[in-house]
C-alpha positions in Angstrom: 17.6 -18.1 13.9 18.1 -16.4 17.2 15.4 -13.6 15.8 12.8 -16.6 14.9 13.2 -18.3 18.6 12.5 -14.7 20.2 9.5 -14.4 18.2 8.3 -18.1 19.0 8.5 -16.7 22.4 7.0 -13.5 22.5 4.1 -14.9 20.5 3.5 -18.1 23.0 4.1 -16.1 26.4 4.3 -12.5 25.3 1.2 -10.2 25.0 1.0 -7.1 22.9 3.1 -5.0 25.5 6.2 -7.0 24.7 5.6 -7.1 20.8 5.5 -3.6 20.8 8.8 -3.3 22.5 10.7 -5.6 20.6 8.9 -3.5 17.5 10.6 -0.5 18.8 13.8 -1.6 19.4 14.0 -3.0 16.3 12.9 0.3 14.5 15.7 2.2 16.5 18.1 -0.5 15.6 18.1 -1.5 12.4 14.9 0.3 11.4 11.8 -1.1 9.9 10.3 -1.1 6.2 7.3 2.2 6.2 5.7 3.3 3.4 4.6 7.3 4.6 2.1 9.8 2.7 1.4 13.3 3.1 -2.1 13.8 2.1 -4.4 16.8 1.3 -6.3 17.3 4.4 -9.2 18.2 2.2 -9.9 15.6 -0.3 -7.3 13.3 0.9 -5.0 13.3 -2.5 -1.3 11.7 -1.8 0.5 15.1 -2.1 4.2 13.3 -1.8 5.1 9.7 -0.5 8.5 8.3 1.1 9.2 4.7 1.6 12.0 2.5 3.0 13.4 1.7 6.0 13.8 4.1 8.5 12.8 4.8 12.1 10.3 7.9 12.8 9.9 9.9 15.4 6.4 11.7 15.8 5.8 14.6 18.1 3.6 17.0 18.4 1.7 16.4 15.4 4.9 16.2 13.3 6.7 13.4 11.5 10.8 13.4 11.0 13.2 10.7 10.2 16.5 10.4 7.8 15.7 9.4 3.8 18.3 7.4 2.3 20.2 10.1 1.4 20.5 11.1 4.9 18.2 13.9 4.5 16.3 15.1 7.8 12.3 14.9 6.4 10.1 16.5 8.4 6.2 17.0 7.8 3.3 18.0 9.5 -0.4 18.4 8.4 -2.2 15.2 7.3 0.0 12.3 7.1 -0.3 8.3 7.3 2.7 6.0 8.3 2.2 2.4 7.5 4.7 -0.4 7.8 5.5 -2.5 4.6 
C-alpha cells in the first residue's frame, strides 16, 4: 500500500529524475525482474541469456551481477539488459 501511495506521488509531482531514483534504489534493495542477453556482435544471435531478479552493475563496457546461485556473472562484448 505504502509502495502504491509513493508511486501515486512520484507520478503526479515527480518527473523522470525522481522515477529513476526510486528505480535504483529499488534495484539495489530488493532487485528488479531483467531479462539479459549476450549476443553475437556480428549477426546479433542470442549466444547465452540470464533472467531474474537481480541488480547490475555496468562499467566500463562490462556487465556483472549475482545469478541465483550466487554466482558472480560477468560479460562484456555485445549485451542487452531489459527489465521484465
Amino acid at each position: 500500500m505504502r509502495v502504491l501511495a509513493l508511486l501515486l506521488c512520484l507520478g503526479l509531482f515527480g518527473c523522470e529524475k525522481n522515477i529513476k531514483q526510486f528505480k535504483h534504489f529499488k534495484s539495489g534493495t530488493i532487485g528488479i525482474n531483467r531479462k539479459v542477453q549476450l549476443v553475437s556482435c556480428s549477426d546479433g544471435k542470442v549466444l547465452r541469456e540470464w533472467s531474474g531478479r537481480f541488480m547490475i552493475e555496468v562499467q566500463n563496457g562490462m556487465a556483472s551481477w549475482l545469478d541465483a546461485n550466487n554466482n558472480d556473472v560477468k560479460i562484456s562484448g555485445c549485451f542487452v539488459i531489459e527489465e521484465i
